[in-house]
C-alpha positions as CSV (number, residue, x, y, z in Angstrom):
1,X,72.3,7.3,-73.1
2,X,72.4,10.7,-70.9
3,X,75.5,11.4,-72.4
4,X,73.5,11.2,-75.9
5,X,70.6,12.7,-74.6
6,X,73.1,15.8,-73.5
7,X,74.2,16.1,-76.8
8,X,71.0,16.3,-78.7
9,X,69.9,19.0,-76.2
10,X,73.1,20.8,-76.5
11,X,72.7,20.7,-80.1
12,X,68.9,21.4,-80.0
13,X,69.7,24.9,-77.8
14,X,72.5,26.1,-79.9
15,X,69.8,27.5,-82.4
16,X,71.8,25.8,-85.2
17,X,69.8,24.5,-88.4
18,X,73.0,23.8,-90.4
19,X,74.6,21.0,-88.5
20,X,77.8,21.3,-90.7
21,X,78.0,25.1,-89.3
22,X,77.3,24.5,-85.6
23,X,80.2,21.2,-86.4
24,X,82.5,23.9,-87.7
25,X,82.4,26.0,-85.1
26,X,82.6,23.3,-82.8
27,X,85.8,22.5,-84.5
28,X,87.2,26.1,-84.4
29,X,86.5,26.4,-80.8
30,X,88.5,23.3,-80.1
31,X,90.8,24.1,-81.9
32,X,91.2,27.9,-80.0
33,X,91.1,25.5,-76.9
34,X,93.8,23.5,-77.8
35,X,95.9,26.2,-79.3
36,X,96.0,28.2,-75.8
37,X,96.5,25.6,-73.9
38,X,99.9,24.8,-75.9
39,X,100.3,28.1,-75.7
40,X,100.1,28.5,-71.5
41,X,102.7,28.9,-68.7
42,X,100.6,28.6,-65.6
43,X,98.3,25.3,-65.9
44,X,96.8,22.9,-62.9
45,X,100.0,20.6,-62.8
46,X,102.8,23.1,-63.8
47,X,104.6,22.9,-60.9
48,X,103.6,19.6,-59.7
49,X,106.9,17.4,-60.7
50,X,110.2,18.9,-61.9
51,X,113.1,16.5,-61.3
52,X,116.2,19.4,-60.4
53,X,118.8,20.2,-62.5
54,X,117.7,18.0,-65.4
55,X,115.2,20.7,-66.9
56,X,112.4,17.4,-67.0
57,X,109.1,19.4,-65.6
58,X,105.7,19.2,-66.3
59,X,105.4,22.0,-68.4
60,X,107.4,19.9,-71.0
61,X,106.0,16.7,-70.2
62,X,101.8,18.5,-71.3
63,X,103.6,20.2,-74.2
64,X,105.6,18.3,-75.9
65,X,104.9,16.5,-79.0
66,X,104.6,12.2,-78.7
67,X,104.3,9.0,-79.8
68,X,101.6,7.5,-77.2
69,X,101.4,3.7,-78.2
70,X,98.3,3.1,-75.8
71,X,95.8,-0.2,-75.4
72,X,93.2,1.9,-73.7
73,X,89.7,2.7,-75.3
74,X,88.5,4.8,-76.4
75,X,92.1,5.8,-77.7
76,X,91.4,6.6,-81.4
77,X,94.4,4.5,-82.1
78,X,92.6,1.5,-81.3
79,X,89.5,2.4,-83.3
80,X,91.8,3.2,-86.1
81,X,93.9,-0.1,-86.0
82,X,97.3,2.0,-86.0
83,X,98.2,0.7,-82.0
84,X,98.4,-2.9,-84.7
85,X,100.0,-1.3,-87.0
86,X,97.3,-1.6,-89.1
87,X,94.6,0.4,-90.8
88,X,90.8,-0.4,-89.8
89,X,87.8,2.0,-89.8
90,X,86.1,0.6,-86.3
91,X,83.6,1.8,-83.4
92,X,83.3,0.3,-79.9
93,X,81.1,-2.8,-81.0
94,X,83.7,-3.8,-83.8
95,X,87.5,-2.5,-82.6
96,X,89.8,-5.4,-82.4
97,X,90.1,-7.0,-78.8
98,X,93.5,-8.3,-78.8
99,X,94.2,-11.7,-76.7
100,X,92.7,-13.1,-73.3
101,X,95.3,-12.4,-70.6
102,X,95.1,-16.4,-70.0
103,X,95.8,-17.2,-73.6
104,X,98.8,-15.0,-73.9
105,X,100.0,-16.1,-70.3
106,X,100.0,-19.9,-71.7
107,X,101.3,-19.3,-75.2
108,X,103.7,-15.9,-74.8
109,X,105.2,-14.4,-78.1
110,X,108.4,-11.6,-78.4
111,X,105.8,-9.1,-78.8
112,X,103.7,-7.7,-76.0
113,X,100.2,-8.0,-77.3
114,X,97.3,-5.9,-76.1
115,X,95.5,-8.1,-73.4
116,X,92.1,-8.2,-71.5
117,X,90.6,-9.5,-68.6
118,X,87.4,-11.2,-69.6
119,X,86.4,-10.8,-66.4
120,X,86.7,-7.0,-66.6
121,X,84.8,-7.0,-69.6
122,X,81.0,-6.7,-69.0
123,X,78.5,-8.7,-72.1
124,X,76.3,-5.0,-72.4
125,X,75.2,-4.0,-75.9
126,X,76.0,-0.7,-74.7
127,X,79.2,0.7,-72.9
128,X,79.4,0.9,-69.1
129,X,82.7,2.4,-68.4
130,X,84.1,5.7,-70.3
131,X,87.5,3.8,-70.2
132,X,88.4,0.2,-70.7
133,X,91.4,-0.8,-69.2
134,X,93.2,-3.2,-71.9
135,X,96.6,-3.7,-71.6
136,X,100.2,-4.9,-72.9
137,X,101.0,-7.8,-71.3
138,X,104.7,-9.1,-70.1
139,X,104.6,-12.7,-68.6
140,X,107.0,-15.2,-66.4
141,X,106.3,-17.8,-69.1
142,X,108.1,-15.9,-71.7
143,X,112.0,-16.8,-70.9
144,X,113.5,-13.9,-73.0
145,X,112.6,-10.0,-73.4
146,X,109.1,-9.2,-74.3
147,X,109.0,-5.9,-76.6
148,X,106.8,-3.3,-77.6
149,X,108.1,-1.1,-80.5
150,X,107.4,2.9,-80.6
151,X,106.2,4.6,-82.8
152,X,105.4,1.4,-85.1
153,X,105.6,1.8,-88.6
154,X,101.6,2.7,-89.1
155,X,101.6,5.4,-86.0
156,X,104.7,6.7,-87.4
157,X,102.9,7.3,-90.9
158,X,99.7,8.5,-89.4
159,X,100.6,10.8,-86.8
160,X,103.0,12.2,-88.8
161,X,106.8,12.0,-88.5
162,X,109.1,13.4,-85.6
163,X,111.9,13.5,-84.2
164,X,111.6,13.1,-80.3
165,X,114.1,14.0,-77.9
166,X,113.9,10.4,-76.5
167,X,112.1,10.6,-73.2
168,X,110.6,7.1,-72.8
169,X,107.9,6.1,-70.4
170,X,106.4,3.2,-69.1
171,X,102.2,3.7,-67.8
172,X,101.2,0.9,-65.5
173,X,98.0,-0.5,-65.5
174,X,95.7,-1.4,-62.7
175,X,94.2,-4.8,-61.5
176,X,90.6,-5.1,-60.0
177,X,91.0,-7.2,-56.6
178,X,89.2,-10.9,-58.3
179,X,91.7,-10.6,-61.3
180,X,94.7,-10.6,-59.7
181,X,94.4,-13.5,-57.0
182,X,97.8,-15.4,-56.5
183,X,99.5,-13.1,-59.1
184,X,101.4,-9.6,-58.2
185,X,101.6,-6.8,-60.6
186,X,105.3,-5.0,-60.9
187,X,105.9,-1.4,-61.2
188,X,108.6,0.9,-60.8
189,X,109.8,-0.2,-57.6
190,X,110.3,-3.8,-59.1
191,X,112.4,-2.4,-61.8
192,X,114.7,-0.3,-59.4
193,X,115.0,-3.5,-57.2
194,X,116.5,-5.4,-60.2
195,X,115.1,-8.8,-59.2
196,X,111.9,-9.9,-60.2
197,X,112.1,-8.1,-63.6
198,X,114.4,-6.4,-65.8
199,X,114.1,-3.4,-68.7
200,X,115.2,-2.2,-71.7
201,X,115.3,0.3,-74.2
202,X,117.1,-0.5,-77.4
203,X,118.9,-3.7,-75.6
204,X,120.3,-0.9,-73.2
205,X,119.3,-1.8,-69.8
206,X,117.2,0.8,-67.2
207,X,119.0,1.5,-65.1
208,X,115.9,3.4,-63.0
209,X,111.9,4.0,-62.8
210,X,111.5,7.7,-62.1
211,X,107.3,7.8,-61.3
212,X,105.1,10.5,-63.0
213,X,101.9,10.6,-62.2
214,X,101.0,7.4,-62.6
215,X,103.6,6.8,-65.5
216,X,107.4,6.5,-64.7
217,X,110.3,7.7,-67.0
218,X,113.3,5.5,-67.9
219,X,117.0,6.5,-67.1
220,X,119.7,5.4,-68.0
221,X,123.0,4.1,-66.3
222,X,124.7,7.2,-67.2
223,X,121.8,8.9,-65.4
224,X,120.3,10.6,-68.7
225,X,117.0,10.1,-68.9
226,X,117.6,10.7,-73.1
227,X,117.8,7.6,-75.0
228,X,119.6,7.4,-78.5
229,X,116.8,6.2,-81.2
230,X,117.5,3.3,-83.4
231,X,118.8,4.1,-86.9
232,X,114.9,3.5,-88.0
233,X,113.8,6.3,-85.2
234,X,112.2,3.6,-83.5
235,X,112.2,2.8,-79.4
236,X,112.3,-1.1,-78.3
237,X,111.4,-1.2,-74.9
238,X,111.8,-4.3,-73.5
239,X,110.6,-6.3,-70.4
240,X,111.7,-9.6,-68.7
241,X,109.8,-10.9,-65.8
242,X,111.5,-13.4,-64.1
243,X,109.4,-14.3,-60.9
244,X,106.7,-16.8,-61.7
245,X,103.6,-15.1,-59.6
246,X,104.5,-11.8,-60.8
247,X,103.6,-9.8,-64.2
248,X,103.5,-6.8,-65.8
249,X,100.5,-5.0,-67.0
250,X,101.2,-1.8,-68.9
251,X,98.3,0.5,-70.4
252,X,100.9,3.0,-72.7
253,X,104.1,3.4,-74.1
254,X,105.1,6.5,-74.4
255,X,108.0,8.8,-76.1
256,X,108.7,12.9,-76.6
């Protein structure tokens, strides 16, 4: 509500009586905003990660254009449906939920769904978090690769159509303390280790997790960190978890 309350003040102060003007310029200015920034050399995390010799810095990481196949809210892809490869017209009562995290943990399919935690979910008629922490989920009960397929046919058509140079990354998600109990979540180490679970891209496997922020690039066993599309333009990442009290929890795919 005092976000709301903000807004009507802010709107009530900008001396605006045509709300489709002060909404225009809103727009324009945004737009100015976005342009610039697209447009800088010197930003907060330019010079915060560069991986030598391979030209991979932050710069290009904040510029580039993607295909961000995300479960988090309030991600318009999830409002929009597209993350399902689907076309739906929802808010934050009506968006679609996905699967329990115990229901896809006791009946696993080839694709990883986006998950929840009921118990991270809070019964409020109005939101109490600015981000909701939904997942894709990757299971020990599964006994074969899990996948998750970027950009799906619906982002590809809606966000317009690419080419990427093939940079794929992988963005964990986080587990509150009473939601994990007798369960580990994996990350990057896991996947260097080779052990408890095992990645693909395009039935190649990974050969290494390179961390980035709190996302980490795949590479290759040729040490490129560029992987070839499929002849559809598509990316097939998949996981196997193979350590029974282990999972994996990820919050976006990602590819430039």
């Amino acid at each position: 509500m005092e976000i709301i309350d903000d807004a009507l003040l802010a709107i009530k102060e900008s001396g605006y009586s045509d709300w489709n003007a002060l909404k225009q310029k809103l727009k324009t200015e945004e737009k100015s905003l976005f342009d610039n920034f697209e447009q800088s050399k010197n930003f907060k995390y330019a010079h915060k990660w560069d991986l030598e010799g391979t030209g991979l810095t932050t710069e290009l990481f904040y510029h580039q254009r993607l295909y961000c196949h995300t479960a988090r809210l309030p991600a318009q892809t999830r409002y929009k449906g597209y993350v399902f490869n689907k076309v739906r017209d929802d808010d934050w009562h009506t968006f679609k939920k996905g699967m329990s995290q115990g229901t896809l943990h006791n009946t696993p399919e080839k694709e990883m769904r986006i998950t929840y935690a009921p118990r991270e979910k809070h019964n409020c008629s109005i939101p109490l978090h600015i981000d909701s922490r939904d997942f894709f989920f990757a299971t020990p009960s599964f006994d074969d690769f899990q996948t998750a397929v970027l950009p799906n046919i619906m982002e590809f058509k809606m966000y317009g159509p690419h080419k990427p140079q093939g940079l794929v990354a992988m963005c964990a998600a986080s587990c509150t303390h009473h939601n994990c109990v007798g369960y580990k979540l994996l990350g990057a180490t896991d996947i260097n280790e080779k052990q408890d679970v095992f990645v693909q891209v395009n039935g190649e496997d990974v050969a290494e997790a390179t961390r980035f922020d709190d996302c980490f690039l795949l590479k290759r066993e040729s040490g490129s960190y560029y992987w070839d599309a499929s002849p559809e333009g598509r990316y097939v990442v998949g996981i196997n978890v193979r350590h029974n009290k282990k999972y994996f929890r990820i919050s976006s795919f990602i590819v430039w």
